[in-house]
Each structure stands twice: as structure tokens, then as C-alpha cells.
DRENDO-1510 file (C-alpha; in Angstrom, 1 decimal, always signed):
<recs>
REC; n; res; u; v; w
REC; 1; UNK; -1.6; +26.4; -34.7 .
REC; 2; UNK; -5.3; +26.3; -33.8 .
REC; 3; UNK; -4.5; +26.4; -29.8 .
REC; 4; UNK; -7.0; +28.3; -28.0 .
REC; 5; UNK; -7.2; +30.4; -25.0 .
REC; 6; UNK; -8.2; +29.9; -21.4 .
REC; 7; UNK; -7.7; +31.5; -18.1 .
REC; 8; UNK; -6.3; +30.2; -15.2 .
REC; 9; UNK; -6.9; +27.4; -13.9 .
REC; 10; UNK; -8.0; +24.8; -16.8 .
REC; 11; UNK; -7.3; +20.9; -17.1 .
REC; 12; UNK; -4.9; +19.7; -19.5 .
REC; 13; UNK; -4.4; +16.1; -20.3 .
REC; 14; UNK; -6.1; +15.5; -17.1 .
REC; 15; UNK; -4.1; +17.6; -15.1 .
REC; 16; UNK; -4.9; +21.4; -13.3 .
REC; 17; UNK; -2.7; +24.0; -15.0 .
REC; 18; UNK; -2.7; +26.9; -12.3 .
REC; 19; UNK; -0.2; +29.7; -11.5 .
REC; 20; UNK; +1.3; +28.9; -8.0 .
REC; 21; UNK; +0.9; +25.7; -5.9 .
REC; 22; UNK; -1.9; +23.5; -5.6 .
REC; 23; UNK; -4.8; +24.4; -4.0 .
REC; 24; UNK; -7.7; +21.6; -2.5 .
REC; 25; UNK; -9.9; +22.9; -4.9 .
REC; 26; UNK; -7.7; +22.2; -8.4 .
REC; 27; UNK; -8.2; +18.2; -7.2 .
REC; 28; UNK; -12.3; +18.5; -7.6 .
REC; 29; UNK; -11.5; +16.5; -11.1 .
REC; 30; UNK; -9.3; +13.6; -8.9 .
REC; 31; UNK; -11.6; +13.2; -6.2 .
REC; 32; UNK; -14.6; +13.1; -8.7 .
REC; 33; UNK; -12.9; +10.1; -10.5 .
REC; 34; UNK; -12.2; +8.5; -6.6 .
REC; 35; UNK; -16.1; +9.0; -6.9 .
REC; 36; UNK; -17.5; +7.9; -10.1 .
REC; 37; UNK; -15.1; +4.6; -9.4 .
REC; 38; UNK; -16.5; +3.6; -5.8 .
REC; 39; UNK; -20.1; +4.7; -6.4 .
REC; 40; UNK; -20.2; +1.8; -9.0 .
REC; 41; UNK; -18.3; -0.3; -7.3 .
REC; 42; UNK; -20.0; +0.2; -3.7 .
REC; 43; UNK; -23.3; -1.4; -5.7 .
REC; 44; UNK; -21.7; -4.5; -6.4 .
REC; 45; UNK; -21.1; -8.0; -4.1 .
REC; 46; UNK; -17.6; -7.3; -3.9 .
REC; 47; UNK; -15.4; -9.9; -1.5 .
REC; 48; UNK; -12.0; -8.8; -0.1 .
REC; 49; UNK; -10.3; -10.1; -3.2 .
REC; 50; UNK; -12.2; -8.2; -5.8 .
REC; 51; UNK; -11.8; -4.7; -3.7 .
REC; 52; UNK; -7.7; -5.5; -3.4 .
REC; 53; UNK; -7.7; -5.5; -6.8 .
REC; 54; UNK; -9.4; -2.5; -7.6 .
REC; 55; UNK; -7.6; -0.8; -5.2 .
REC; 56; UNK; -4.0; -1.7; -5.9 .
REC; 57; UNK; -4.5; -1.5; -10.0 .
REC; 58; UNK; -7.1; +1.4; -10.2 .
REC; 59; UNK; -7.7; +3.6; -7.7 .
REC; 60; UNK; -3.9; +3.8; -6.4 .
REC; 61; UNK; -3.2; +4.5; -10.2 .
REC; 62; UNK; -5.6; +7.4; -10.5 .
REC; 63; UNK; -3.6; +9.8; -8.8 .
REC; 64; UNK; -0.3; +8.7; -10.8 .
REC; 65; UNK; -0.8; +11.6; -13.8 .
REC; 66; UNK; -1.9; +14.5; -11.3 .
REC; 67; UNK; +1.4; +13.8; -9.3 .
REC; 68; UNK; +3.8; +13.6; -12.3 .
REC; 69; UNK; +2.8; +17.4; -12.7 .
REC; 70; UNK; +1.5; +18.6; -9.4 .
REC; 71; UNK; +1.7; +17.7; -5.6 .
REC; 72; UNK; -1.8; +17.0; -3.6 .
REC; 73; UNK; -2.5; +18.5; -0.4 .
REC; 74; UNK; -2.4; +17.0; +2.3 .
REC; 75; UNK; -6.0; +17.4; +3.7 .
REC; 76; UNK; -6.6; +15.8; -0.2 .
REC; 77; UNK; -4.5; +13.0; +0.2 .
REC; 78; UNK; -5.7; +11.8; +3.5 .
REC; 79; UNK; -9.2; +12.2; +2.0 .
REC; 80; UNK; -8.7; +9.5; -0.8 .
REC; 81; UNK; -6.4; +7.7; +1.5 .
REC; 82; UNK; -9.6; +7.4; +3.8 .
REC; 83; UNK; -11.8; +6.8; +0.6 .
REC; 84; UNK; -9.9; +4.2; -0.2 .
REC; 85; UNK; -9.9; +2.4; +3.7 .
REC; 86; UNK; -13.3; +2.5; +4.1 .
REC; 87; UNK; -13.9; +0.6; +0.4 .
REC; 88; UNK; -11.7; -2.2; +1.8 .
REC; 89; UNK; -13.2; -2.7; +4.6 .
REC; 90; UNK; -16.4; -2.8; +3.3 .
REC; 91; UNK; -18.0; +0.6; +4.1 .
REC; 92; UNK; -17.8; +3.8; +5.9 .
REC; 93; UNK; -19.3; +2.4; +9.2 .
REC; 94; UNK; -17.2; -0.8; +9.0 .
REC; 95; UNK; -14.5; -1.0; +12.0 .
REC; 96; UNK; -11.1; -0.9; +10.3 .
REC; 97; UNK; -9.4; -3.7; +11.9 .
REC; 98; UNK; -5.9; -2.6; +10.8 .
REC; 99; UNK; -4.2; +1.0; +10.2 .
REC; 100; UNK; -4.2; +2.4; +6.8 .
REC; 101; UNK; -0.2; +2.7; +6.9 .
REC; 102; UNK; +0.3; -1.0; +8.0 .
REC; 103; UNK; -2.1; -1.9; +4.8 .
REC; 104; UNK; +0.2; -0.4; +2.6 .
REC; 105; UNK; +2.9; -1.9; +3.0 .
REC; 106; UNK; +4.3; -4.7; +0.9 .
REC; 107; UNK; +2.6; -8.5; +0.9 .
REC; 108; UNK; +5.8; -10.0; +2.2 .
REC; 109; UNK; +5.6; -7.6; +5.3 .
REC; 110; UNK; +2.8; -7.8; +6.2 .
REC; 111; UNK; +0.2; -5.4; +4.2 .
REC; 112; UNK; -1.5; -5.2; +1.3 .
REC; 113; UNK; +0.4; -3.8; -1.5 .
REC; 114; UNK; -0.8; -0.5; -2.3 .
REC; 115; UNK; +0.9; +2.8; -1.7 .
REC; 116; UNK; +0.9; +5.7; +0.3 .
REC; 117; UNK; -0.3; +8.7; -1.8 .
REC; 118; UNK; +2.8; +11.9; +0.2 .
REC; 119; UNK; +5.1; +9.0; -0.5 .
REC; 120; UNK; +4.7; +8.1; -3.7 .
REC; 121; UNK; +4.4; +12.3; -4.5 .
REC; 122; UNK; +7.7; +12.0; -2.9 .
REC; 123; UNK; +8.9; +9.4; -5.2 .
REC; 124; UNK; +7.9; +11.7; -8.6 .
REC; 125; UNK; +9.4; +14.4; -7.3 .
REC; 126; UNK; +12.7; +12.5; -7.4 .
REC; 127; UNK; +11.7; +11.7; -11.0 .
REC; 128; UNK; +11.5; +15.3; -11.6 .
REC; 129; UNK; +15.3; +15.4; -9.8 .
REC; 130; UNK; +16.4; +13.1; -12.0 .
REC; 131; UNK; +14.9; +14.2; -15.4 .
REC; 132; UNK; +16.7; +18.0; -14.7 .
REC; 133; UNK; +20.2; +16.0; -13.8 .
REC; 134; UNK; +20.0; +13.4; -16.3 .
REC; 135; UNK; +18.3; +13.9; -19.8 .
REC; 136; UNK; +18.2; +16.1; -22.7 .
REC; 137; UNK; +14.5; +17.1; -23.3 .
REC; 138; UNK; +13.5; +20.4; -24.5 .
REC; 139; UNK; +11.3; +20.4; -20.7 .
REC; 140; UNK; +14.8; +19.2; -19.0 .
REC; 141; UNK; +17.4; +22.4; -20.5 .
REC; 142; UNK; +14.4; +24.8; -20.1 .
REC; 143; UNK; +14.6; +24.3; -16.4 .
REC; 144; UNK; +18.1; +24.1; -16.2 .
REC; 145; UNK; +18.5; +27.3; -18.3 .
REC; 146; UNK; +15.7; +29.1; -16.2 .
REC; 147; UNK; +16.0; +28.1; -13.0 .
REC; 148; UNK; +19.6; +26.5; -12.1 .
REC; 149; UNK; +21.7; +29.5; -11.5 .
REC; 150; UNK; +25.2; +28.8; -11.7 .
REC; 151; UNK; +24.6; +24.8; -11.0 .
REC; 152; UNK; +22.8; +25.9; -7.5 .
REC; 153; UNK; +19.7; +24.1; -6.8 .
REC; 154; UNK; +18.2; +26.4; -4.9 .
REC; 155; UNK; +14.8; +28.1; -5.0 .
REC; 156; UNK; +14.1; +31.3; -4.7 .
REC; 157; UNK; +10.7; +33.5; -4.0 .
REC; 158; UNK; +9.7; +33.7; -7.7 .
REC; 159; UNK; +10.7; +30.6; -9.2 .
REC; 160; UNK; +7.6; +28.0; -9.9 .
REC; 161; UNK; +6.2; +25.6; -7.1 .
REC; 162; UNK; +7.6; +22.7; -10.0 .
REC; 163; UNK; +11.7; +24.2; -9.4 .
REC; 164; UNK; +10.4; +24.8; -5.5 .
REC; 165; UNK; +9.0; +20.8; -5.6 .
REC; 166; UNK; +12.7; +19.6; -7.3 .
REC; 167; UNK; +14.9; +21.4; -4.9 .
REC; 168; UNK; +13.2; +20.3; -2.0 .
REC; 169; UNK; +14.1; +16.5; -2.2 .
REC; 170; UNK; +17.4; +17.3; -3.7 .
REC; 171; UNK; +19.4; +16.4; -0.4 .
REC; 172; UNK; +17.7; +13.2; -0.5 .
REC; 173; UNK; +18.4; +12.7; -4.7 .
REC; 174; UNK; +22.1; +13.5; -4.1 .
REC; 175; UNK; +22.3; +10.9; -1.1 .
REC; 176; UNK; +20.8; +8.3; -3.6 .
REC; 177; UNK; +23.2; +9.2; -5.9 .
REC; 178; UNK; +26.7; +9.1; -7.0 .
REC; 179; UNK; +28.0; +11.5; -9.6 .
REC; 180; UNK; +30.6; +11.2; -12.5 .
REC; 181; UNK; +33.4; +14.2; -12.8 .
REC; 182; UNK; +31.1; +15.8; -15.1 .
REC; 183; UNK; +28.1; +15.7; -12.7 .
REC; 184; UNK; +25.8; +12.9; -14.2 .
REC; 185; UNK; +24.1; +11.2; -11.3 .
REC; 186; UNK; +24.5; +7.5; -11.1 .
REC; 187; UNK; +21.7; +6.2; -9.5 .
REC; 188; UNK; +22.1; +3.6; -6.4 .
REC; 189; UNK; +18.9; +1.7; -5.4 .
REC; 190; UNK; +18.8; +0.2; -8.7 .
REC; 191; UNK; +22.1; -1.0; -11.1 .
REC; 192; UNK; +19.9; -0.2; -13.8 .
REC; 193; UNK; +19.2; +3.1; -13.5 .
REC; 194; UNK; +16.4; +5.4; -11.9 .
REC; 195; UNK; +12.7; +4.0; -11.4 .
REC; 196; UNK; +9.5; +5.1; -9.9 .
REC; 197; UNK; +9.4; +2.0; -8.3 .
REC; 198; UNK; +12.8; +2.0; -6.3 .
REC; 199; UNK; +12.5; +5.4; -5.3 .
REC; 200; UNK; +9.0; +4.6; -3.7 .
REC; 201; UNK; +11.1; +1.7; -2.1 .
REC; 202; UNK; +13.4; +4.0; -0.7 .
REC; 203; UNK; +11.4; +6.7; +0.7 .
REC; 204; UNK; +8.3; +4.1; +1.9 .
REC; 205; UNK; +8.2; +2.8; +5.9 .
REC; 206; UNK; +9.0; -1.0; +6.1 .
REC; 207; UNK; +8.9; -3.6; +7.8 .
REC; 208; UNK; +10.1; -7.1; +8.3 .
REC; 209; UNK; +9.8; -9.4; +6.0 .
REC; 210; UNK; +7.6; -12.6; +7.4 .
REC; 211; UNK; +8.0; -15.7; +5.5 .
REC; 212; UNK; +4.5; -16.4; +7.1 .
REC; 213; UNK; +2.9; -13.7; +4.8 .
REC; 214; UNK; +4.9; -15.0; +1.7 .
REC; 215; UNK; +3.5; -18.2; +1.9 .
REC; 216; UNK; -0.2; -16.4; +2.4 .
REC; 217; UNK; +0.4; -14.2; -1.2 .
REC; 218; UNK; +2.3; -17.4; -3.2 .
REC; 219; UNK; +0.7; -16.5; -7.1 .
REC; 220; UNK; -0.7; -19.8; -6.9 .
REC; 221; UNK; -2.9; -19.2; -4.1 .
REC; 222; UNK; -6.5; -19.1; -4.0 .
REC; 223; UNK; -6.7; -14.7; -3.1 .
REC; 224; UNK; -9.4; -15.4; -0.8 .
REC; 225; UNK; -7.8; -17.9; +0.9 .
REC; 226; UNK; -4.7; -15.4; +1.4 .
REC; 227; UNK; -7.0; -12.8; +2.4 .
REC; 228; UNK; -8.1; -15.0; +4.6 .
REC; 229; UNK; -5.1; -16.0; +6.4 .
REC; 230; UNK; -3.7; -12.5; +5.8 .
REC; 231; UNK; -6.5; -11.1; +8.6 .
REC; 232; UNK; -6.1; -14.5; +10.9 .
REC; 233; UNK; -2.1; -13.3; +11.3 .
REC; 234; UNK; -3.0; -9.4; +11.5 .
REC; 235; UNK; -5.8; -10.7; +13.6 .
REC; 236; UNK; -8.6; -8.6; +11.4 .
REC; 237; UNK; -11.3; -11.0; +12.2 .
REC; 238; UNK; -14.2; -10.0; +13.8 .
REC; 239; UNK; -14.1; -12.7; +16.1 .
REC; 240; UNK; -15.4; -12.5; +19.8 .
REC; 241; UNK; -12.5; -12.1; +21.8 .
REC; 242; UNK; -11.9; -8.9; +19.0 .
REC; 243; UNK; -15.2; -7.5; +18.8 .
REC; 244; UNK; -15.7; -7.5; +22.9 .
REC; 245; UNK; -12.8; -5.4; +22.7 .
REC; 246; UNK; -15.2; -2.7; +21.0 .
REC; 247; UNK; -17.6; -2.9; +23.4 .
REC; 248; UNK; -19.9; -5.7; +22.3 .
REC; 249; UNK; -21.3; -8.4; +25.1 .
REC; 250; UNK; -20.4; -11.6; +23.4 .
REC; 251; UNK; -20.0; -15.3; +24.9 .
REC; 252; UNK; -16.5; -15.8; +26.0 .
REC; 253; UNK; -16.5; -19.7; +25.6 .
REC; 254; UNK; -16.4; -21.6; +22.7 .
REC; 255; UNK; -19.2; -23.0; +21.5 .
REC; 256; UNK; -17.9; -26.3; +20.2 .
REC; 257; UNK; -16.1; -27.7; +23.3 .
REC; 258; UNK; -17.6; -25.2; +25.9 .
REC; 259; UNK; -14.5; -25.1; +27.6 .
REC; 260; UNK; -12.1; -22.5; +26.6 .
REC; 261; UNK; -11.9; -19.0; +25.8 .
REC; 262; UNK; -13.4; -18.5; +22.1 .
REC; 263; UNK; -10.5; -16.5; +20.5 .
REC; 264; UNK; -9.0; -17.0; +16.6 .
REC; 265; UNK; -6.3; -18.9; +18.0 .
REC; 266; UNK; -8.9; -21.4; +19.8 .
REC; 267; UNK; -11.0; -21.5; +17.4 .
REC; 268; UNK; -8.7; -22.3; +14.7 .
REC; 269; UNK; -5.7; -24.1; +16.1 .
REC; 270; UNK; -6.3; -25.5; +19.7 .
REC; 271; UNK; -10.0; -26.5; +19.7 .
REC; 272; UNK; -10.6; -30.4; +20.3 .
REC; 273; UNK; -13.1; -30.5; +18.1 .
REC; 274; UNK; -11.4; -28.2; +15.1 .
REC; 275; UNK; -8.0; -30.6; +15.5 .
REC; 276; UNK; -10.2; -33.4; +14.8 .
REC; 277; UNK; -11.1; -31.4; +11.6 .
REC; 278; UNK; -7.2; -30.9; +11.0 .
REC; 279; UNK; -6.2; -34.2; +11.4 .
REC; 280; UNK; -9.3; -35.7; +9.2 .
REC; 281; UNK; -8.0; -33.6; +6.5 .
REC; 282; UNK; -4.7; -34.2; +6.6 .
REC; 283; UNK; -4.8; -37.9; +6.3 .
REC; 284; UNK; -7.1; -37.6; +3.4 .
REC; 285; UNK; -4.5; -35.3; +1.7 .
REC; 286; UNK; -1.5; -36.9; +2.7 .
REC; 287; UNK; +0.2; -33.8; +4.5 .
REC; 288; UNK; +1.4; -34.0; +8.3 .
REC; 289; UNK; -0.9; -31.8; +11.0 .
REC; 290; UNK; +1.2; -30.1; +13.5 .
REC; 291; UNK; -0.7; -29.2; +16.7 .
REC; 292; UNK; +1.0; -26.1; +17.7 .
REC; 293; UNK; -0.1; -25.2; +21.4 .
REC; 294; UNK; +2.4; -26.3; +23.1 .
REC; 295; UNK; +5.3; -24.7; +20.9 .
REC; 296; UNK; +3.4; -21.1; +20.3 .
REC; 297; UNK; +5.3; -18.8; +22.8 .
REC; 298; UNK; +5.6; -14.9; +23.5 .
REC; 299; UNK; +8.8; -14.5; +21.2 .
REC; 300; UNK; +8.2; -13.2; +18.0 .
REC; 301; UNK; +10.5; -15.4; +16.3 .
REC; 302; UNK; +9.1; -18.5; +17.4 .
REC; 303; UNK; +5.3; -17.7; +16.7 .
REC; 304; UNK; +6.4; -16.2; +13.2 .
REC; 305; UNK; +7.6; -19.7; +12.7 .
REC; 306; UNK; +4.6; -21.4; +14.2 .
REC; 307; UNK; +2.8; -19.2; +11.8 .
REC; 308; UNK; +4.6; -20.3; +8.9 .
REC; 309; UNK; +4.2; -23.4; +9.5 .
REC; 310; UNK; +0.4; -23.2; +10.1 .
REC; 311; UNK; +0.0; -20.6; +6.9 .
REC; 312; UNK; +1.8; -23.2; +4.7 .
REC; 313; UNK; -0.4; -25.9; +6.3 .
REC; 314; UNK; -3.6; -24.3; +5.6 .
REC; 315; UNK; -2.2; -23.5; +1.9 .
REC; 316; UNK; -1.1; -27.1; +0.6 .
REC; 317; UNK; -4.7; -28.1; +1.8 .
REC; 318; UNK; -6.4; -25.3; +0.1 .
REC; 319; UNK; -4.6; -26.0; -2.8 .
REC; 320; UNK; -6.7; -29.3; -3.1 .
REC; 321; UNK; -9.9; -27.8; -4.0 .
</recs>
């Protein structure tokens, strides 16, 4: 059959083959492609829109193969995870205005759309689950014939860190799950049947959902401008009042009316001079400015209304140009 020899551990369509569990150094091959990806990318004038992108469709999708197969250590995954910060915000000695865990959640609440890398592991390994309950491949019976000992799903000492990886979320598969008299699993999150995507769903942290941020990431939105008002709400600016937080001695006044405090909400809502600006624009465009001062309070669901209000503002007007 022309198939050749190799000792342990060798790559096969892209992924380590090893006896045992994965070790840091079977993911030299990932972490190289992390790599090869930024160091072309880091040479390039990239804006906030351009590195979403690549993040979200590339290197969030690199990992995808190696955890169909195998899991990623931890110290591994926080690596990339860290990789993957610092090209967002623009280099390793760039302050990273928002947590890594709050960027990946969804749009709508409030982050960025890409995915943690131990939750999405999580997530194939239900996949796994699922293949051994539900289908008929030869790779499917082979496990159940090997490894599920009188329909236990249990693992013991000797059994392969895949079985080990499958019987470790199967509490969490069953409760996703309800099963037929002859043991098929009926899947819950989705009518359809089981996905990768609403088991990542399930097992992900969440958030609420702000109609604030979907207004920001509407499809027909300029993506810089939804960047944009994406860091005014998570208030990722590096704006006076949030840089003299770090340390840095900074006027404290505005510059254009020399009056107030020069924070984002100043300097983009409640400024004299920058309602002028508002109002200018709005007649031009024939949309109504709402000057919000007087209505932004402490509750959260009063400013996440201001905000939507403000965020749909600032889109129609966008949308002009």
C-alpha cells in the first residue's frame, strides 16, 4: 500500500500523531503557523478593521484541525490567546484596553466575535461525544467496540487520551441531550441536530445582549466606524481621562471650551462646541440630534438606551458618506 514508517511523534494531515496526551512541544507546528501569519502581517498598515478580520477568519481558524484530533495545553492556549491580543491591539507594548475574555464574546454583547481556544476544545470534544453516540463510521464502531465496555463511558488507566477526552464531557453531552428507547441522543441546543457552533454557544460565558452594540456591527456599517463606536461604549480609547489612569500627566480640561473635564463623554456628547458640530450635521442630513446630558444617569438601563440612541445617531450620519 506504499505507506511508510515513522516513529513517534510525526504530523499527519497537519496534525501531531503521538502515543499519550499532548505535550507543549507537539504544538511547535501551530504556534509556527500563529508566527509565519503575524510576522507578515505585523509589517503591514493594518487598522482595527483589517486585524478583526484576520483574526476572526484566520488565526481563530488555525487551531480548528489540531483540536478535532488533539487537545492544547493550556500554557499553549493562553500563548496564542496572548498572540492573538497583542495583534489587535496593535503590538506587544500597546495597553490592552479591554480583557481578552470580554473581546471574545459575541458582537451583540459586547465583544468582538472570536472564540476562546479551552472553549472551543471543549465544544470538539462534544463532537467527538456525539460522533461515538450517533454515527456509523468505521472510526465511530472502532471506539465503541474498543473502548465502551458494556455501554459504560468510563475511562480507564490504559485506554487513549481521545476515549479519556470523550468521557470527560459526557455529563455535560447527556445533559444536552435527550435519548430515544434505543439510546440515540437527540440533541437540544439546536432542532436540527448537533453543531460545532451551538455547542460552542453552550459551553461559552455570555453576556447581555445591548441593542447599542447591534446597531454598532449592522452589515451595512462602515467596520471602522463600528470599531469605532465599539471602543467609545467599552471605553477603549486612549483618551485623557483613560490614559491618566495609567499614570500619564495629561491636561484635565478640554481644550475646545476650557471648561470641563476632557473625558470621551465630553468630548463627544456634552461639549458646546462638538453639539454645535451635532446639530450642523444633523440639519444637513435631515435626522434629529438628541443632546443627552441631562437624561444619561447611573442605571444601566437608561445609559444602554442613551447609548443606543447615540450609536444609531452616529450610524445614520455615517452612512452618508
Amino acid at each position: 500500500m506504499n505507506m511508510s514508517h515513522r516513529k513517534f511523534p510525526f504530523i499527519y494531515l497537519g496534525a501531531t500523531i503521538d502515543l499519550g496526551i499532548t505535550r507543549a512541544g507537539h504544538c511547535a507546528g501551530l504556534i509556527q503557523s500563529f508566527d509565519n501569519k503575524l510576522n507578515g502581517w505585523y509589517q503591514r498598515s493594518l487598522d482595527h478593521a483589517g486585524r478583526l478580520v484576520l483574526i476572526n477568519h484566520v488565526l481563530n481558524t488555525i487551531p480548528n484541525y489540531f483540536l478535532g484530533t488533539n487537545t492544547i495545553p493550556t500554557s499553549i492556549c493562553n500563548m496564542l490567546e496572548q498572540k492573538m491580543a497583542h495583534f489587535w491591539w496593535g503590538g506587544g507594548t500597546k495597553h490592552h484596553w479591554t480583557k481578552w475574555e470580554d473581546l471574545c464574546l459575541p458582537k451583540e454583547e459586547g465583544g468582538i466575535g472570536t472564540r476562546r481556544l479551552k472553549t472551543l476544545e471543549v465544544a470538539f470534544s462534544l463532537k467527538l461525544w456525539w460522533k461515538v453516540h450517533h454515527e456509523n463510521s468505521i472510526w465511530a464502531r472502532f471506539m465503541r467496540a474498543k473502548y465502551w465496555r458494556e455501554g459504560s463511558m468510563e475511562a480507564h488507566l490504559i485506554d487513549s487520551s481521545i476515549w479519556k477526552r470523550i468521557t470527560r464531557v459526557d455529563d455535560l453531552a447527556s445533559s444536552l441531550c435527550d435519548f430515544q428507547d434505543d439510546g440515540t441522543p437527540i440533541w437540544n441546543p439546536e432542532p436540527e441536530g448537533f453543531s460545532l457552533k451551538s455547542a460552542y454557544n453552550h459551553c461559552r460565558a455570555t453576556s447581555n445582549v445591548s441593542k447599542a452594540f447591534q446597531f454598532m456591527w449592522d452589515p451595512s456599517q462602515n467596520p471602522k466606524v463600528s470599531i469605532f463606536m465599539w471602543k467609545i461604549y467599552t471605553r477603549s480609547l486612549s483618551t485623557p481621562d483613560n490614559l491618566r489612569k495609567l499614570g500619564f500627566q495629561l491636561p484635565s480640561v478640554c481644550p475646545l471650551c476650557m471648561h470641563a473635564n476632557y473625558t470621551i463623554k465630553h468630548c463627544l456628547i456634552d461639549c458646546p462646541k462638538i453639539t454645535m458640530v451635532w446639530e450642523h450635521f444633523s440639519r444637513c442630513h435631515g435626522f434629529t440630534h438628541c443632546n443627552t446630558p441631562t437624561r444619561m444617569t447611573q442605571t444601566r438601563e437608561t445609559a444602554d438606551r442613551c447609548a443606543t440612541e447615540l450609536v444609531s445617531e452616529f450610524a445614520t450620519f455615517s452612512k452618508q458618506f
